[in-house]
C-alpha positions in Angstrom: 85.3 -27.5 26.2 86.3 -24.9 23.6 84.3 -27.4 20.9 81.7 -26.7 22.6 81.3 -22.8 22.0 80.9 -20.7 19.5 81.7 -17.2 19.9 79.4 -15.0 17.2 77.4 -11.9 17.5 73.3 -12.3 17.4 71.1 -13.0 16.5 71.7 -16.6 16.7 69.8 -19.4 14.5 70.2 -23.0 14.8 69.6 -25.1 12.1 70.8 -28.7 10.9 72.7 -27.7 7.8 76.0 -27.9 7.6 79.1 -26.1 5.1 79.2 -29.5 3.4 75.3 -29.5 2.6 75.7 -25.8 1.2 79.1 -26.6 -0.6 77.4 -29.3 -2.0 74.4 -27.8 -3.4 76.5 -25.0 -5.1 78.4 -27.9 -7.0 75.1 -29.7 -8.1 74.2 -26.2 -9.8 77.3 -26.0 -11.6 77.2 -29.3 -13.3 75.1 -28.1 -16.4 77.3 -25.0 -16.9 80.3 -27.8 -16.6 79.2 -30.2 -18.9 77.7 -27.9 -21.0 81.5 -26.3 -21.6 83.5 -29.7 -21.8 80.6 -30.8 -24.5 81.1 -26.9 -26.1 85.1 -27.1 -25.7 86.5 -30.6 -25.4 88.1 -32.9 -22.8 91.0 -30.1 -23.0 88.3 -27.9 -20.7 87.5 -31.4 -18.5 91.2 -30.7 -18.0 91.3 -27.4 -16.9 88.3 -28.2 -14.5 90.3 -31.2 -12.9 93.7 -29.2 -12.4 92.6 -26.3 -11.1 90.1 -28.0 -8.5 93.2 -30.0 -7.4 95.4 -27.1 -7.0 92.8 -25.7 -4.9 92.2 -29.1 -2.6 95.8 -29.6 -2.7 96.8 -26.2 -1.6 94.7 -26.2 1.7 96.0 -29.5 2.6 99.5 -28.8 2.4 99.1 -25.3 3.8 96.5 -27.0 7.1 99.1 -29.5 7.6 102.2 -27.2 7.7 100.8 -24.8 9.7 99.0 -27.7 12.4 95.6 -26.6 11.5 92.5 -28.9 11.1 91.9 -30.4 7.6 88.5 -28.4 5.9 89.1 -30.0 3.0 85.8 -32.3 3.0 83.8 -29.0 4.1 83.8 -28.2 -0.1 84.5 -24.8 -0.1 88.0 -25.6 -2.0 85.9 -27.4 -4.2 83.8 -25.0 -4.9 86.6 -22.4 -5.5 88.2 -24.3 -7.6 85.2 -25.4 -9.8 84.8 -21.4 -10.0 88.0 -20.2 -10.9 88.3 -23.1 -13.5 84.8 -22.2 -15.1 85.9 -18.6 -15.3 89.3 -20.0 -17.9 89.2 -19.6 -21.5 89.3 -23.2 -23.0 92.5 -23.4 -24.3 94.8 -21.5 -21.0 97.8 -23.5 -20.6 97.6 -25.9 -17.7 99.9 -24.0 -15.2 98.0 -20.7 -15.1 94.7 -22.4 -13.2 96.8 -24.3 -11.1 98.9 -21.3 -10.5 95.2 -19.6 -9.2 94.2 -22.2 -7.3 97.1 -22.2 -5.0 96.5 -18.0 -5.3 92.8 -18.7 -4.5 93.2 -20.8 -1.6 96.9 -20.0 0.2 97.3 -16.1 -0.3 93.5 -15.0 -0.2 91.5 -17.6 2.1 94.0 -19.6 4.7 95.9 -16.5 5.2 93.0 -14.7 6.4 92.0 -17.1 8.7 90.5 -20.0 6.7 86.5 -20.3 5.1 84.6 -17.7 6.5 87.7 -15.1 6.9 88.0 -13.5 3.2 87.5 -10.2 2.3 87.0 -11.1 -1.0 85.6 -14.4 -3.3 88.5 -16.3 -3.5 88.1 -17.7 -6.8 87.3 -14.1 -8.4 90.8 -12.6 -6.3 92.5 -15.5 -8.1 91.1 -14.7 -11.5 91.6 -10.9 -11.3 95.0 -11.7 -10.4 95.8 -14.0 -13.6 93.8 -11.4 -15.8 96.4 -8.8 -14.2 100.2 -11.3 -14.2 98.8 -13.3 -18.0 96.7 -10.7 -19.5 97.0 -12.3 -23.3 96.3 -15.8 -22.0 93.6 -15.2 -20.1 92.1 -13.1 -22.8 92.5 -15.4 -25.1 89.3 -16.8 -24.6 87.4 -16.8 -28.6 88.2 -20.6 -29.6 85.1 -22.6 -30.6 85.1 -25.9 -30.4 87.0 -26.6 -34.2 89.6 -24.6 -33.3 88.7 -21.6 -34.9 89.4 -18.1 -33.3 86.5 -15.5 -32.9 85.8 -12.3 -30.8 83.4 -13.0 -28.1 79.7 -11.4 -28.5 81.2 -8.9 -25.4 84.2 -8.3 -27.8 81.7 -7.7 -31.1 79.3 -5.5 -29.5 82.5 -2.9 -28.1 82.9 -2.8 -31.8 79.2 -1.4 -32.8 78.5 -4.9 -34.3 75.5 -7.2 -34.0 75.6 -10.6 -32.2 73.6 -13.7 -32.4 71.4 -13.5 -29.1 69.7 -17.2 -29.7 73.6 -18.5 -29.7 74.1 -16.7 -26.7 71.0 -18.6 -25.1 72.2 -21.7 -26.1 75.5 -21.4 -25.6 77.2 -21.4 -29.2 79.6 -18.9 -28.7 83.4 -19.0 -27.5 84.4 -17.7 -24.2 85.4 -18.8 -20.6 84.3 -22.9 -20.0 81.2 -21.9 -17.5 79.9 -18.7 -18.5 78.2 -19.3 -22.5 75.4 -21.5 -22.1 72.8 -19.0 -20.2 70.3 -21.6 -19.8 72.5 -23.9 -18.3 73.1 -21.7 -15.8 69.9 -20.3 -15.3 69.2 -23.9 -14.5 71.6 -24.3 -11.7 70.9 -20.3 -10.4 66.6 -22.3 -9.7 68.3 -25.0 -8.0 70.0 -22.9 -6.0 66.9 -20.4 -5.3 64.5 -23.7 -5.2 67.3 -25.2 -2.3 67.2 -22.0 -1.0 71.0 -22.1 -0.7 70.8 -18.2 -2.1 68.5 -15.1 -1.8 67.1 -13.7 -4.7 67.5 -10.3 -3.3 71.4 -9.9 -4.8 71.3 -11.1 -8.3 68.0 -10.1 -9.2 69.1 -6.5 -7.9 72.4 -6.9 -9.9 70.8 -8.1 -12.9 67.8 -5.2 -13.1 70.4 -2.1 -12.2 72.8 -3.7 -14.7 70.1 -3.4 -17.7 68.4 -0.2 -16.9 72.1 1.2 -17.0 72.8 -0.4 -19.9 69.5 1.1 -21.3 70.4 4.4 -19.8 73.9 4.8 -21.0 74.4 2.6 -23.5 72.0 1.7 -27.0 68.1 2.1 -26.4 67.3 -1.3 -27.8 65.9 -3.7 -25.5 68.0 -6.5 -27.9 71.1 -4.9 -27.3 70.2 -4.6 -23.4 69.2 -8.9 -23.2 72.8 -8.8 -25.1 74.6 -7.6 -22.8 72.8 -9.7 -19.9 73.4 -13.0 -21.3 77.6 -12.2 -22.5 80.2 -12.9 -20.5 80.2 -13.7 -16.9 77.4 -11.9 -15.5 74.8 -14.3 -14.8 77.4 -16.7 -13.6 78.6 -13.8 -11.5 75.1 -13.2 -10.4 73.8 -16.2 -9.0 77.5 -18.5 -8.1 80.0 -15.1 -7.2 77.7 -12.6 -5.7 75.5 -14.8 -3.4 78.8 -15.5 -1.7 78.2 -16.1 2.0 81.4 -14.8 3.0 81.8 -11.9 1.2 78.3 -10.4 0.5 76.4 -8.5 3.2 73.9 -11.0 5.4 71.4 -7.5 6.0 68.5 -7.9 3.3 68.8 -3.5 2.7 72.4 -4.6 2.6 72.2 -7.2 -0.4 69.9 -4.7 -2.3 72.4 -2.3 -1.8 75.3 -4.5 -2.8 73.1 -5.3 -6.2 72.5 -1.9 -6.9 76.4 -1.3 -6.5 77.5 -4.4 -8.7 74.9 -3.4 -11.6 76.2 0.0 -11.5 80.1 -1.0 -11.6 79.7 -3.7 -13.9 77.9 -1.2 -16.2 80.9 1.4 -16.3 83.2 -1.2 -16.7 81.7 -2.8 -20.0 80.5 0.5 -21.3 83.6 3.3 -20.9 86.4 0.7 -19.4 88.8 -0.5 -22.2 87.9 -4.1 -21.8 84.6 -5.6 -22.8 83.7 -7.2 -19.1 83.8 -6.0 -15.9 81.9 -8.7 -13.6 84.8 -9.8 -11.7 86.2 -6.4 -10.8 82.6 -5.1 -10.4 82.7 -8.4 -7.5 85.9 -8.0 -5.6 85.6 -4.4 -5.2 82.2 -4.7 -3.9 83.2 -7.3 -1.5 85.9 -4.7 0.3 82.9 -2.2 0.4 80.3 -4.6 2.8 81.7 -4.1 5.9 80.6 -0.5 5.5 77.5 -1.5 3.5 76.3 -3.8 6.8 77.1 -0.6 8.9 75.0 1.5 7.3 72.0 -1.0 6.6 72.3 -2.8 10.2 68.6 -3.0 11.7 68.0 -0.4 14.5 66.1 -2.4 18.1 62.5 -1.1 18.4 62.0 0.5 22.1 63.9 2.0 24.8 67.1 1.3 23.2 66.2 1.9 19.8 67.8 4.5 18.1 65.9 8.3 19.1 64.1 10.6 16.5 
């Protein structure tokens, strides 16, 4: 009997998709931002990719097993997490680090919150702030190109005052993390998504738009520097694949403007007065512990008699 109900607040809306369908449209998008970095980096990034989505299928296994809980891992949200996290590793990370955040990912910030749709925060993002806090010169350690020599990233060059190459930043010619050089790549799998309509425009086209017209505000008036600082580092992979997170961005359309307008805004001070060059991840996870209060406050009010008075 208790299969057969569902306990949730309204409204309620049936349809015929399931996690697995979702899960499985996210990985589709990722695939050119994947192949893009093992062609950019080497088999040494396939690597990464492999380890640290098997920590993360391996991790909620073992944990579901031990604790006598159903098995979720063919729903593909461990998947998911871990092709994430791993995109989000500089190229040449030791092995033990991903794997490390996988089993952070999964154990300490999904299952012991009560499984996929529990979290307070993106998983994968959690894990990564984490290994950016405990291996801060590994995971920083992200300018290698592909011949194995060491360059800032374009984020890196621009703290300096210096110019960057936009068109390599396009294409993808540039060293950082495995997912998050090759902008059109990504942009690719961010119009699957919206063409599957797996994600709402509403949050990263907020995010990206309060981003630049900070950036324009408060950092150099020059609409090159601006596209710049909208194609480096994570943020359109944080955009599209982190933000849109079911789980941990508000479901109330004010609410997703609003959590856009929040991310642009944090992501801005981080890159332009923090002490490191990005700030997409922390901009993320410290949005996601604000939604709960952002849904309050954005929550539709009933038209009539019960609606709320003048």
């Amino acid at each position: 009997m208790g299969k057969l109900l569902n306990v949730s607040s309204s409204p309620h809306a049936r349809s015929n998709v399931l996690t697995q369908n979702l899960m499985g449209d996210v990985v589709i998008a990722m695939i050119p931002a994947t192949v893009y970095g093992v062609y950019q980096f080497g088999l040494k990034a396939l690597l990464i990719i492999l380890v640290t989505v098997a920590s993360c299928l391996l991790s909620e296994y073992v944990y579901e097993s031990l604790m006598g809980k159903p098995i979720t891992i063919m729903d593909g949200s461990a998947l998911v997490t871990g092709m994430i996290l791993a995109l989000n590793m500089p190229p040449e990370i030791p092995l033990w680090i991903p794997f490390l955040g996988g089993v952070f990912a999964i154990i300490v910030v999904k299952q012991l919150y009560g499984g996929l749709g529990q979290n307070f925060m993106n998983p994968a993002l959690a894990a990564r702030c984490f290994l950016l806090i405990s291996f801060a010169g590994f995971m920083s350690n992200s300018a290698f190109t592909l011949d194995g020599v060491s360059t800032p990233t374009p984020l890196a060059v621009m703290k300096a005052g210096k110019e960057v190459d936009l068109a390599a930043m396009v294409i993808g010619k540039i060293p950082g993390t495995i997912g998050e050089v090759s902008v059109i790549a990504l942009l690719i799998g961010a119009a699957y998504l919206l063409i599957k309509k797996v994600i709402s425009w509403r949050i990263p086209v907020t995010y990206l738009v309060t981003f630049a017209v900070f950036v324009l505000i408060f950092g150099k008036h020059d609409f090159g520097y601006v596209m710049a600082q909208l194609c480096g580092g994570g943020l359109i992979f944080g955009a599209f694949f982190m933000a849109t997170d079911y789980v941990t961005s508000p479901i109330t359309p004010k609410g997703q403007i609003v959590f856009g307008v929040l991310l642009g805004i944090l992501t801005g001070v981080f890159r332009l007065f923090g002490g490191a060059p990005e700030g997409v991840s922390y901009a993320i996870i410290i949005s996601n512990l604000l939604v709960p209060l952002i849904e309050k406050v954005t929550l539709p009010v009933a038209f009539g008699k019960e609606g709320k008075k003048a």
